[in-house]
N, C-alpha and C positions, 0 to 999 in steps of 0.2 A: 328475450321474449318479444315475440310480436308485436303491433299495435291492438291489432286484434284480441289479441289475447287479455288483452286487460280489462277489468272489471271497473265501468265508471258509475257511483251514486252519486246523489246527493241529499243531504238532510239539514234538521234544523240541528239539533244535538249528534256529535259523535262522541261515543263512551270507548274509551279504550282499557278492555281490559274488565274480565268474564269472573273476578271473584267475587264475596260481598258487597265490596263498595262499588264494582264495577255494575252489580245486577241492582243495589237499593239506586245508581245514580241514573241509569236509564229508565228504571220504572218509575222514580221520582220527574223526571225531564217528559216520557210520556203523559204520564199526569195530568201534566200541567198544559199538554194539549201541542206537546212539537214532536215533531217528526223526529225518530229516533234510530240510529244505527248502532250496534255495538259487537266493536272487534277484540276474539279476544285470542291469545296467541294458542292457546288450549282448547277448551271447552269449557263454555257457560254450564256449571253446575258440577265440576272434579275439578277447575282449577285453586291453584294456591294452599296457604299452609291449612285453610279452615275446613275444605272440602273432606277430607280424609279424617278425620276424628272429631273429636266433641270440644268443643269452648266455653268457659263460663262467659257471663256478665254482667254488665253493669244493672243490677239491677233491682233498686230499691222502693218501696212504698212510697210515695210525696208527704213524707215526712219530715218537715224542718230540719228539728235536733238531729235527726239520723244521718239525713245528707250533709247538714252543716259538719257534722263527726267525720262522715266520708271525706268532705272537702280538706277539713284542715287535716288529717293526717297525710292526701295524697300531698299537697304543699309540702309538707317540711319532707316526704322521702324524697318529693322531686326535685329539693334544691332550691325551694323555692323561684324557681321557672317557670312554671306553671299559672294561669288565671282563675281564679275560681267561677268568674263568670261563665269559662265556656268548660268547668267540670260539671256544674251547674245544666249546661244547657244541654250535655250528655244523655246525664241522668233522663232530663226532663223528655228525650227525643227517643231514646230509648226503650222507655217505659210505653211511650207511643207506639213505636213502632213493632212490637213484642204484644202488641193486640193487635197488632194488626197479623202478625206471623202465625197469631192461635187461630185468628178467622180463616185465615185462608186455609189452616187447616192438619198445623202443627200440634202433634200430639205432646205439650209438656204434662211432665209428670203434677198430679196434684196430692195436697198433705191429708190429712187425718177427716178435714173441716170442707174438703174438695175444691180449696184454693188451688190456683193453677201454681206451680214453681217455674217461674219464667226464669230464670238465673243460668240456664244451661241450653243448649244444642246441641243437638249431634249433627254433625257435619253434612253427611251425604241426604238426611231426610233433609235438612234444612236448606240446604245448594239445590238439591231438586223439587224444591216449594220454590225457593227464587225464580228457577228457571221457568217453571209454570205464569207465576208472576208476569214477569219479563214480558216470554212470550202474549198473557191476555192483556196487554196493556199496549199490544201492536209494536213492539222493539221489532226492529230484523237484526238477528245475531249473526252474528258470522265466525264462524268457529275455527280455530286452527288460521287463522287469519291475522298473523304477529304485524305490529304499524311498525315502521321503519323510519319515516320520518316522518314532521309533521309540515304542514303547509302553510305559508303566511304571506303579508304584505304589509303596507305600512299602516293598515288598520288592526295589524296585531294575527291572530292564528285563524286559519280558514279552512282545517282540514287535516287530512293525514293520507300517507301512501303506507301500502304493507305488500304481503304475499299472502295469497290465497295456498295453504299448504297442498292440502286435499288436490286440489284442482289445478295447479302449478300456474296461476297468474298471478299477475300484479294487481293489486287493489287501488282506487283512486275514490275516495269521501269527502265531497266537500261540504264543508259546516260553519255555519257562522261560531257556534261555540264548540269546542270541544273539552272531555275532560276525560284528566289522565286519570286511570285507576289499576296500575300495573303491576302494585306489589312494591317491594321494596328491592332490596339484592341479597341475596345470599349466597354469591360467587361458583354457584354449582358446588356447594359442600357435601351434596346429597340429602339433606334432610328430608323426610316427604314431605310433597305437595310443594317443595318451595326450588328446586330445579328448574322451573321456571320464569324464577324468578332473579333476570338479572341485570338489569336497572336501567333498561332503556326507555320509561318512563322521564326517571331523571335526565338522561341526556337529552332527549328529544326538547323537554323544557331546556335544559340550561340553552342551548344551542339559537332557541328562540330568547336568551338574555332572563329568563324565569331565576330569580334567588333560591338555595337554598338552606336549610338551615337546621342544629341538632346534628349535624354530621360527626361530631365527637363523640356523639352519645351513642356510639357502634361495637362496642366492646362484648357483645353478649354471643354468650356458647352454649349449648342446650347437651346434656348429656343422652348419651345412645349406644345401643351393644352395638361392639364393634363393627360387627356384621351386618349391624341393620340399619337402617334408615329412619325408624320412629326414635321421633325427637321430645315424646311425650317423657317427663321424666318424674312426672311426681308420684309415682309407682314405689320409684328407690326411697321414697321417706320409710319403706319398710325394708329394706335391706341392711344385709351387714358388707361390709367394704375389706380387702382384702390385698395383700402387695402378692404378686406370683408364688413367694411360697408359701401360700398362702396364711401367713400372719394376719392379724386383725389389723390395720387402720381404724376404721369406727363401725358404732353399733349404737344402734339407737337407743335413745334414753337418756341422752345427753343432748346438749347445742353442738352442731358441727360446727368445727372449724372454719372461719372464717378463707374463703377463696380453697376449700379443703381440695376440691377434684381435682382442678387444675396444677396446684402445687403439689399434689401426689405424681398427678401425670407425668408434670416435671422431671419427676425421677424413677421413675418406671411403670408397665403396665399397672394395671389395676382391674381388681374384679369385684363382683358383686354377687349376692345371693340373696334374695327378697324369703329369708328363713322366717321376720316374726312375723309372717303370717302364717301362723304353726297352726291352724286347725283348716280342716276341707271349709268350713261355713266362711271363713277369711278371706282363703284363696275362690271361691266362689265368686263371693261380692266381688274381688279384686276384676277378674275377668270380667263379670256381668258388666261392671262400671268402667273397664277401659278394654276394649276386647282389640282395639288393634294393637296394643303397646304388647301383646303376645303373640303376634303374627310370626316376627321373625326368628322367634322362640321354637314355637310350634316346626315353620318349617325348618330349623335348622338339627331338631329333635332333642332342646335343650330344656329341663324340667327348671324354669327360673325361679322352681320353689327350696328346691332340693339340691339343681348342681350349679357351682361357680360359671360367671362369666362374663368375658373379657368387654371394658368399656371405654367408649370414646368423649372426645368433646366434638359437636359439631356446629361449626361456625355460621351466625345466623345474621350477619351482616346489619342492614338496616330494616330486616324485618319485623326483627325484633330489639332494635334500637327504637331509638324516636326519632332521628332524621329523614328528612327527604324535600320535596317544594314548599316551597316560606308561601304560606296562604297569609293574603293580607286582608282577610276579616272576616266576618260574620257566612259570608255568602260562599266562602274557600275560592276565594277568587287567586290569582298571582299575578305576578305584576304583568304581566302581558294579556292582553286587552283579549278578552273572548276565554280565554283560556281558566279552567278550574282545574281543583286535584283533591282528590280524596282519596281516603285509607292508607296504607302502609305507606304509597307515593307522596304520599302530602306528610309535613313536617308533624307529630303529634305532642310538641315542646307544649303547645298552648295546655294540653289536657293533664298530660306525661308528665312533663319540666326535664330533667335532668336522668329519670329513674327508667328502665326497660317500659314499655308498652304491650310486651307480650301479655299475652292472654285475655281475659276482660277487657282492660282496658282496649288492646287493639281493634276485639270482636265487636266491642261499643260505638270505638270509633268510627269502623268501617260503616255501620249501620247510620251512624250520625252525620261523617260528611262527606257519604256518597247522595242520604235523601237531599242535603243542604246543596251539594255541588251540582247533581241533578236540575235542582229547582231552579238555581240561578241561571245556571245554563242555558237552560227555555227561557226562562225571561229575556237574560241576555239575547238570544237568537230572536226571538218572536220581536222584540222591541224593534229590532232592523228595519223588517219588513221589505226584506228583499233576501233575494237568494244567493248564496256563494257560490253559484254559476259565473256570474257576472265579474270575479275579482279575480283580477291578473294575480294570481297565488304563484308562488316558487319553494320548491321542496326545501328544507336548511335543516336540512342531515349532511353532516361532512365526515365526523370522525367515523371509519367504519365500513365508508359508502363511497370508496374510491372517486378519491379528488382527480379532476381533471390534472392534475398535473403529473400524477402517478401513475398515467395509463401507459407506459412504457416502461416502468420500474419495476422494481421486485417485487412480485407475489402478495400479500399478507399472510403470514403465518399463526391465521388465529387461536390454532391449538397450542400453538407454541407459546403466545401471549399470554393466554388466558391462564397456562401454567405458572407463566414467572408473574402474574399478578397473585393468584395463588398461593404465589410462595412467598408472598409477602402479608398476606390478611389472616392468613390460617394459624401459623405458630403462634403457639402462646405465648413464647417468650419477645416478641414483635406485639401483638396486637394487644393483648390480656395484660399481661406484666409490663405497664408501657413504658417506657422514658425515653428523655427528650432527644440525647445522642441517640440512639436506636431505633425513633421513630424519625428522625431526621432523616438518617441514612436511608432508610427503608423509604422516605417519601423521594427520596434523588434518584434511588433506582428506579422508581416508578414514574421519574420523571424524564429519566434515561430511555424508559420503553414509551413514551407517548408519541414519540414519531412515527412509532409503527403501524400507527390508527390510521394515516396516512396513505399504506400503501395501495398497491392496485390487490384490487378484491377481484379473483378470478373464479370460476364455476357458478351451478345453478341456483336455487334456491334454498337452499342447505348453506351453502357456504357464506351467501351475503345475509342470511340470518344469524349464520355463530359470527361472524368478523360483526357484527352491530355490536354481538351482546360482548365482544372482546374487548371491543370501544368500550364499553357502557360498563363494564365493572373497572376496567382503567381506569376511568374517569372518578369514577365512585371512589376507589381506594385513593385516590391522589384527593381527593374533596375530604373525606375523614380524614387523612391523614393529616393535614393542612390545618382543617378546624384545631385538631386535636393538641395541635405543636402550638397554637393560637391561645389554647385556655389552656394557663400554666398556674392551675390550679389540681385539686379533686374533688370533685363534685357528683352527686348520683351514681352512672356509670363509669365516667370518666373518670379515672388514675392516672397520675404523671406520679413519678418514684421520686421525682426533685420535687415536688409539690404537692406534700400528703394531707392539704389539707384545704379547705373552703375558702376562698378570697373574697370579702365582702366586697372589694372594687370590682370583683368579675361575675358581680350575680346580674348575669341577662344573658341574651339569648347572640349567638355569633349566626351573622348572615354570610352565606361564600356564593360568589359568582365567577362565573369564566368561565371556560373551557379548557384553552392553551394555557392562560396568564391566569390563574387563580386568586380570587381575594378575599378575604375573609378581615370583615369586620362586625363592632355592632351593632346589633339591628338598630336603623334607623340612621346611622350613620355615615350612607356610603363616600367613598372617596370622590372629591370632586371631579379630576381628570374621568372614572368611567362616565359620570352623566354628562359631561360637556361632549365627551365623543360622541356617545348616543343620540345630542340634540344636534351636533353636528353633522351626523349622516344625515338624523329627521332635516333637517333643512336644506341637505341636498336634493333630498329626495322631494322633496317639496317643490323644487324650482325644475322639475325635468318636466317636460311638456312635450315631448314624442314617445313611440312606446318602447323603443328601444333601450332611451337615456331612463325610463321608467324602470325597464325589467334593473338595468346598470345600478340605478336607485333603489330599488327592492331589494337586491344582493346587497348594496352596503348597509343599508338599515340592518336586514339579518345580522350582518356581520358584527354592525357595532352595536346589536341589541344583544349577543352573548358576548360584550365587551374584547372584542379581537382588533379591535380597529388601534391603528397606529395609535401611541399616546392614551389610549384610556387604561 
């Protein structure tokens, strides 16, 4: 592309990334009175898993006893990883912001007494109230406009570069704060709404040295007709389950079998028939109350009341795990200076612990620290009081983004890649059934395809957008996998088959940093050699005094702030 061709702002906050947390963090950031841009790779108001269907929440009366009940039972499913302080602060942010979602002008349903029932949304009226939002609150959104990399110097992040889809340019945002709100990864398993969701959030942080953490806690599969794409599954609490010829497996009226789907799967197809809801006033409710989880029903011309049919597991990455950026406090800050992270992209150990985050809790989270990540962000920026005009920035995207030394080498074969990553997250018998020989193996092979992120990235905008996100679940699968072989325990989501059981020496939380060199310790205790590297670049970079030996200095900061530097 031209120079011409490229599209330059600049702001006080950039949001990246158009779902819940992406719309509650820029409306939050506007607020508070800074100048706001937000890019998202979709569209602000259909992207991500929550746009497409209905979500519960968190969300309870400010009732002591009730919450304190809420609290301590989320604690013991989540492994005890979890804080009660910020389940606590949930609640309380929550409940806030869910008057605010009826002002603006969300029809919740109300009971007997015409109490409102805040406890639920449905997705597309509630994405398109955000988007209203957003816009009266002066954001400029930019739609179909994915970041690529983000931008820094030795004062930490100052921006981010993308493509403008629609329009075929380059993007350039420069920001004193930016925050990530990307989603999680879900390796393109198809599930709706989450296909775009493939973890270049996370990279873009790590790359800038950003921790992160929970990355074990990725084990989660969401059931789905084979044929479809709705990941919505709490439908099948009323079916009967069936092996091809068609024999019974279960039927409700009893506990299912503990891990039953997947270990059916195991060993051959399986199908289903939602039979007990044996009267029309049943199946009624049932549609009224989930009407897209019979979309692909309808068009396939399958009565899911009456005739069998065939079902999948679909693999939901860290969306619906609790990993992603280690926020280090109250404000969802990460360790890189300017830089925040809310909802599925930020770690939700502190709220979650150990246990899946789908549902509620996610919808809660997202709402809770996108208005927090939002907030600080304008602070942060506003505090400056100067503009990111001014700062010698340099892009530090590498994996993905053809390295200069790859401009004469082979191709990137990102379709290729992104398969044999694939083929390593998706089997159950790999990812679900885990153990320690098996996930080993499987993290060497993935460690065998990392040099691929390397290559020369060749074609238009199409192509240097799939080679990112090829990068960017590469990374992701080699970062779970890593944690996972790390806690040789069981815990919440996490299963080792040599370790079936809870290790009181391993209740906390595991931090991973790198890129190339992965490392996974406990939070708070990182290895000394990365932070000497890190202060060893800072103080090269300290002593340059022209602007070349500068830009030289900026590169190795980069470098040695995602721990790539010789010896860390």
């Amino acid at each position: 592309m031209r120079a011409q061709d490229e599209l330059k702002l600049t702001a006080d906050v950039l949001v990246i990334g158009g779902g819940p947390a992406g719309a509650w963090a820029a409306w939050s950031a506007a607020s508070q009175g800074a100048k706001v841009i937000l890019a998202d790779k979709g569209f602000l108001g259909s992207s991500g898993a929550t746009a497409p269907g209905g979500t519960n929440l968190l969300y309870l009366p400010p009732d002591h006893k009730l919450r304190d009940e809420a609290v301590a039972q989320r604690m013991k499913e989540g492994g005890y990883l979890s804080e009660p302080d910020w389940i606590h602060r949930v609640l309380d942010q929550v409940y806030i912001n869910l008057e605010r979602v009826e002002a603006w002008g969300y029809p919740f349903r109300r009971d007997e007494n015409g109490v409102p029932m805040r406890d639920h949304l449905q997705g597309p009226e509630y994405m398109k109230l955000m988007r209203s939002a957003v816009n009266r609150a002066g954001v400029r959104i930019m739609d179909q406009s994915p970041a690529l990399e983000l931008l820094a110097d030795e004062h930490g992040v100052g921006g981010a570069r993308g493509i403008c889809r629609q329009k075929n340019k380059n993007w350039e945002v420069r920001a004193q704060s930016v925050v990530i709100a990307t989603g999680g990864c879900a390796f393109l398993s198809k599930g709706l709404g989450c296909n775009v969701l493939t973890g270049e959030g996370l990279l873009m942080a790590a790359e800038l040295g950003a921790e992160l953490s929970g990355m074990e806690f990725s084990r989660q599969y969401a059931p789905s007709a084979a044929f479809g794409t709705v990941t919505r599954g709490r439908l099948l609490n009323w079916a009967t389950y069936y092996d091809e010829d068609g024999n019974t497996l279960y039927s409700p009226g009893g506990p299912r079998p503990h891990d039953f789907l997947p270990t059916m799967l195991r060993k051959g197809p399986v199908y289903a028939m939602l039979n007990h809801a044996d009267t029309e006033e049943k199946r009624r409710i049932l549609r009224q109350s989930h009407a897209i989880f019979f979309v692909p029903y309808d068009r396939a011309g399958i009565d899911p009341f009456k005739e069998r049919f065939p079902l999948t597991l679909r693999y939901e990455g860290t969306v619906r795990g609790t990993g992603g950026i280690r926020i280090t406090g109250e404000d969802c800050a990460t360790t890189v200076p300017g830089l925040y992270a809310a909802g599925d992209a930020a770690t939700r150990e502190r709220v979650t612990g150990a246990k899946s985050g789908g549902g509620a809790f996610n919808a809660s989270w997202a709402i809770c620290s996108g208005t927090w990540a939002g907030e600080s962000a304008a602070k942060h920026a506003l505090s400056t009081r100067s503009s990111a005009d001014g700062r010698r920035l340099q892009g530090a995207g590498r994996a993905g983004m053809s390295h200069p030394s790859a401009a004469h080498g082979q191709g990137m074969d990102a379709s290729g890649l992104i398969q044999s990553v694939q083929r390593e997250v998706f089997p159950l018998d790999i990812n679900y059934f885990r153990s320690e020989p098996v996930l080993q193996q499987s993290l060497e092979r993935l460690n065998g395809l990392w040099p691929e992120v390397y290559a020369k990235v060749t074609g238009g905008s199409r192509e240097r957008i799939k080679a990112r996100e090829a990068a960017a679940m590469a990374a992701t699968a080699r970062w779970m996998y890593a944690a996972a072989l790390t806690r040789r325990e069981t815990r919440g989501m996490h299963t080792l088959l040599e370790y079936p059981d809870p290790n009181p020496d391993q209740q906390h939380r595991l931090t991973v940093r790198g890129i190339d060199h992965i490392q996974v310790y406990p939070e708070g205790r990182p290895p000394r050699q990365a932070s000497r590297g890190t202060m060893d670049a800072c103080r090269h970079y300290g002593g340059s005094r022209n602007r070349s030996s500068e830009a030289v200095g900026a590169a190795a900061w980069i470098a040695a702030a995602a721990g790539e530097v010789e010896g860390s």
